[in-house]
GUROBA-12582 format. One record per residue (C-alpha): x, y, z; residue in three letters. Coordinates in steps of 0.25 Angstrom, whole numbers, padded with zeros to 4 digits, always signed. Layout:
N
XYZALA...
This chain:
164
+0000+0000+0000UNK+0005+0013-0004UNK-0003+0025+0001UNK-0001+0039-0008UNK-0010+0051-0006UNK-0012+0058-0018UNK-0019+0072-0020UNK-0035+0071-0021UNK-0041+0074-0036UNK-0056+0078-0040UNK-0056+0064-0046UNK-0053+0057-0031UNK-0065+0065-0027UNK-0075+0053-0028UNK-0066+0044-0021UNK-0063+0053-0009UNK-0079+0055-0008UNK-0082+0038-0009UNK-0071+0037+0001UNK-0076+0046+0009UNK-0090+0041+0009UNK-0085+0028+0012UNK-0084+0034+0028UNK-0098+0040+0026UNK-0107+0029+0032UNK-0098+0026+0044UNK-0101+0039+0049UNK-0088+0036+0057UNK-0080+0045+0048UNK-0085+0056+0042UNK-0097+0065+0046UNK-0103+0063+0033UNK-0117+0056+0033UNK-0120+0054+0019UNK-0110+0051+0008UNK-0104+0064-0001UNK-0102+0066-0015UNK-0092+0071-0023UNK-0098+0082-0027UNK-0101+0085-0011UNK-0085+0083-0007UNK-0080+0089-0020UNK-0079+0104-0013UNK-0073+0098-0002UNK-0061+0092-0013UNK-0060+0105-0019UNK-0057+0111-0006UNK-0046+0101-0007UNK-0032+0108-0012UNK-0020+0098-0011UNK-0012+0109-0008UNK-0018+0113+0006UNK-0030+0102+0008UNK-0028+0089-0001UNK-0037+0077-0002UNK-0028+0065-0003UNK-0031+0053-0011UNK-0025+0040-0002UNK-0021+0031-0013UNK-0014+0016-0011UNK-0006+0013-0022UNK-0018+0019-0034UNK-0030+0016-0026UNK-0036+0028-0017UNK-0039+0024-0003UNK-0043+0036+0002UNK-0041+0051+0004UNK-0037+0062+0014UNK-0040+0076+0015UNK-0033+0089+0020UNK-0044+0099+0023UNK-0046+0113+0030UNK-0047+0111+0044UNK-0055+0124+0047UNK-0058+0136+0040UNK-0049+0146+0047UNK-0035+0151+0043UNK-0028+0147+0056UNK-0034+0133+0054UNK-0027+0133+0040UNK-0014+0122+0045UNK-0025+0113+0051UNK-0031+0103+0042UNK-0042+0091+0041UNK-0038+0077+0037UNK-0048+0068+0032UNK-0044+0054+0028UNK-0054+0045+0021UNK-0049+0029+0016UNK-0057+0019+0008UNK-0064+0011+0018UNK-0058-0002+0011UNK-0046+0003+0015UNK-0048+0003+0030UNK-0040-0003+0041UNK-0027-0005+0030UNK-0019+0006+0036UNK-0022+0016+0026UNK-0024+0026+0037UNK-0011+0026+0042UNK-0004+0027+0029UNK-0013+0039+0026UNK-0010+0046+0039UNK+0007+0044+0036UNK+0004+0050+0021UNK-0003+0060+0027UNK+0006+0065+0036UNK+0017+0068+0026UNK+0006+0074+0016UNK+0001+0084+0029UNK+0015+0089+0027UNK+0015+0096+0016UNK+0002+0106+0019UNK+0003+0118+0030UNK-0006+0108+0039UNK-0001+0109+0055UNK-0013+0102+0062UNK-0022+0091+0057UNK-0035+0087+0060UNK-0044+0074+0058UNK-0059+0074+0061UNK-0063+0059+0066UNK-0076+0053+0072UNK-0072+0047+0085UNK-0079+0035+0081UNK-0067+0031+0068UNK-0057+0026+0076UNK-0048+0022+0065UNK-0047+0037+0060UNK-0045+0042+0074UNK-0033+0031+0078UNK-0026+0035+0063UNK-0025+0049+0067UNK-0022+0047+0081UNK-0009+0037+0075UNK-0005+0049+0066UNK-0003+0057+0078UNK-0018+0064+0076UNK-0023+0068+0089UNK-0036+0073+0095UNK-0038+0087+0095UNK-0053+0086+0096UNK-0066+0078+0101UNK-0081+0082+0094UNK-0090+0074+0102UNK-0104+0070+0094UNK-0101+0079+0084UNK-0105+0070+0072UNK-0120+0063+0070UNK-0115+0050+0062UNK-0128+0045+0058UNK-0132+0045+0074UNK-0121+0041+0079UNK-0112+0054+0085UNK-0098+0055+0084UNK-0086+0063+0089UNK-0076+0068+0080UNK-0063+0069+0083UNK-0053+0079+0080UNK-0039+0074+0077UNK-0026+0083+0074UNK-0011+0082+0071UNK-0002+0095+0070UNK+0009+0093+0060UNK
């Protein structure tokens, strides 16, 4: 296996979206109820500059496994070397140690932008997420108790942060 990250194109559009819907129904993941279309995510892509907030293609060897994005964490000038991470994988490729090869490119690729601080929004309730952040030195900078409605079922988000 031989993971690369490659720079998002409007042509990996539908991909991102059906990776991302995968998450959908677990309500475990995202805070989205109902699945989203390309035309609904495709401002969100054009808000997306590789230069200061890329979307990455995850790619083993040619086959795309998933994606990450860069965005902007809050819409304030002195927030502007903060940023949000997202991370989505195919869910067929669960439990193969993906995650962890992503988090190591990641790191490097975090680099090269004007980022000090990362943060990571996770339900409490995805343990997987929340223990790969934690191993990548991620740690809790804040606690939203209830704050989501997941189809009935309330859960907490997680605020987690690195500073590079």
């Amino acid at each position: 296996m031989s993971l690369t990250l490659t720079i998002a194109t409007q042509s990996d559009l539908p991909t991102i979206v059906n990776i991302y819907n995968q998450s959908i129904p677990s309500h475990a993941v995202t805070a989205d109820l109902a699945p989203v279309t390309v035309d609904d995510r495709q401002p969100w892509f054009e808000a997306h500059q590789s230069d200061s907030y890329p979307i990455w293609m995850v790619k083993d060897d040619d086959t795309i496994i998933g994606w990450v994005s860069l965005s902007p964490f809050y819409g304030r000038g002195g927030y502007a070397h903060t940023t949000e991470i997202s991370i989505y994988l195919d869910q067929q490729t669960t439990g193969h140690g993906y995650g962890s090869q992503v988090m190591s490119l990641l790191a490097r690729q975090i680099a090269n932008f004007h980022f000090t601080s990362v943060v990571a929004y996770i339900f409490d309730s995805n343990a997987a997420s929340l223990h790969l952040f934690h191993k990548f030195g991620y740690e809790e900078w804040g606690h939203l108790p209830k704050i989501a409605n997941m189809a009935g079922t309330p859960r907490d988000l997680i605020i987690l942060g690195r500073h590079y």
